[in-house]
C-alpha positions as CSV (number, residue, x, y, z in Angstrom):
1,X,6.5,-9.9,3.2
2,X,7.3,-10.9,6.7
3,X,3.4,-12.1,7.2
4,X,1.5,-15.2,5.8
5,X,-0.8,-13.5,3.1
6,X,-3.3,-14.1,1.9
7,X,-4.4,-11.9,-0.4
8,X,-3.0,-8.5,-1.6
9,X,-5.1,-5.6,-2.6
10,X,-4.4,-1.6,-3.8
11,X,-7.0,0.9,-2.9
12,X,-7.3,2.9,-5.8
13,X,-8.3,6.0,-4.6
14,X,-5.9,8.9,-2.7
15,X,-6.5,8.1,1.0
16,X,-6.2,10.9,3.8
17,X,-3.0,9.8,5.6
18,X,-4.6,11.1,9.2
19,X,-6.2,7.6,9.1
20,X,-5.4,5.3,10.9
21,X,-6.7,1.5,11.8
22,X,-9.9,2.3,12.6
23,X,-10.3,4.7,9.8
24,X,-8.7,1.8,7.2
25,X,-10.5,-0.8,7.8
26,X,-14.0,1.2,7.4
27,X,-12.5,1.5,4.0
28,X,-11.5,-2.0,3.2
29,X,-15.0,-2.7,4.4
30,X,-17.3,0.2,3.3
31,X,-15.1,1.2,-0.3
32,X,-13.4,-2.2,-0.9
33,X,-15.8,-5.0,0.0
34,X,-13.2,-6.8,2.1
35,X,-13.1,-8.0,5.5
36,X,-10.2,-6.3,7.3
37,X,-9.9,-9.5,9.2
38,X,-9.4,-11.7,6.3
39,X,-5.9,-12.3,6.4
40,X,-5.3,-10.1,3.3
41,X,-2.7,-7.0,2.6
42,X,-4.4,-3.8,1.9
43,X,-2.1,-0.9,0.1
44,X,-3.4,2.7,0.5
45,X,-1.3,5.4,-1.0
46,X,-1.6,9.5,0.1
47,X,-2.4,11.8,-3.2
48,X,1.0,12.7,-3.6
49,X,1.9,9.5,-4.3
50,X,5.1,9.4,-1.7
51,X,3.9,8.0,1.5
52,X,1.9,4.4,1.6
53,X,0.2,2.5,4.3
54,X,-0.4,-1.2,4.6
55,X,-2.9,-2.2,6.8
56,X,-3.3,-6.2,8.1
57,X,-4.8,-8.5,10.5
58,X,-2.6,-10.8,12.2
59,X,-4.7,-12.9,13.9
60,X,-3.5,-11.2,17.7
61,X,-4.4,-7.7,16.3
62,X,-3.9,-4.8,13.2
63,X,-0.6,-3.9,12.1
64,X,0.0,-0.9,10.0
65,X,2.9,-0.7,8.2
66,X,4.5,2.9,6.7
67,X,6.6,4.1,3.9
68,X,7.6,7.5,2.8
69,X,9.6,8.1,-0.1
70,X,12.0,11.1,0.4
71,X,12.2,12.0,-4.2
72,X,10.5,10.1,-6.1
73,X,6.6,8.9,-6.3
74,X,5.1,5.8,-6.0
75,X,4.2,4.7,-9.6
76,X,0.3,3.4,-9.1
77,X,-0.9,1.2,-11.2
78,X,-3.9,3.1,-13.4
79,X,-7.4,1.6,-13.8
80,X,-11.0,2.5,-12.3
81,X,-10.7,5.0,-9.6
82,X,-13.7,3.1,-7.6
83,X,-11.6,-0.4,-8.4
84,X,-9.8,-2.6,-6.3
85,X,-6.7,-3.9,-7.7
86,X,-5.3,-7.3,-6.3
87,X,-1.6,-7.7,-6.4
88,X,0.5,-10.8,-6.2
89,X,3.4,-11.0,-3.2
90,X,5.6,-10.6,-5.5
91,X,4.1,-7.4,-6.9
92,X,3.8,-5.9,-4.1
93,X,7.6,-6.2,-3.0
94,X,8.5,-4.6,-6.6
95,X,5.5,-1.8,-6.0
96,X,7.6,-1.5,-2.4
97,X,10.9,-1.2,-4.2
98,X,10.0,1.4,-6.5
99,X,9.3,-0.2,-9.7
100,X,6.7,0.8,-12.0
101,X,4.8,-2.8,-11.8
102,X,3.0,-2.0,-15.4
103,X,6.3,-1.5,-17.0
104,X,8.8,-2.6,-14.5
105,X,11.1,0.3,-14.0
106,X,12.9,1.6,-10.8
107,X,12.9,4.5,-8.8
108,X,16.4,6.1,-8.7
109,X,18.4,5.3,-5.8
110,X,18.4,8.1,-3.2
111,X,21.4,8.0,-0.9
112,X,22.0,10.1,2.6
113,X,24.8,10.2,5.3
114,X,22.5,12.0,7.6
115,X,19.0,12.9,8.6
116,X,19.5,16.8,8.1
């Protein structure tokens, strides 16, 4: 990640993508227990399953960070759907790549030589 960290954690739950920062960090408060300003990572996905939002505190302001995935789904790791799930770095950049972090496989590559 291009950020000190310190602390990664996946909301479990399908999050309306309309949020924004405001909207986020009353989650990581209110659902997820955390202080937004703690210096942590906090992974929200949509319900589809293609788009995800990172949400952190850098210690001048929020950055929110967003990636959609164009044919494949994000593969979310499966436990309580009220739990938090904490992720290591290097966890997160596989999640990010497209791998399946409970069995480590990869999304297929998609490749394009132009928006439309």
């Amino acid at each position: 990640m291009f950020v000190e960290v310190s602390a990664v954690y996946l909301h479990r739950e399908p999050v309306d993508f309309r949020k924004a920062v405001d909207g986020l960090s009353a989650i990581v408060e209110g659902a997820m227990g955390h202080s937004p300003f703690s210096g942590a990572v906090f992974v929200f996905c949509n319900r589809g399953r293609d788009k995800l939002k990172i949400l952190y505190w850098d210690a001048s302001g929020f950055a929110l960070w967003y990636k959609r995935l164009e044919e494949a789904k994000f593969h979310w790791p499966r436990c309580a759907p009220d739990s938090v799930m904490e992720l290591s770095e290097q966890q997160l950049q596989w999640l990010l790549s497209g791998y399946d972090i409970t069995r480590m496989r990869p999304h297929a590559r998609v490749h394009y030589s132009q928006v439309l």
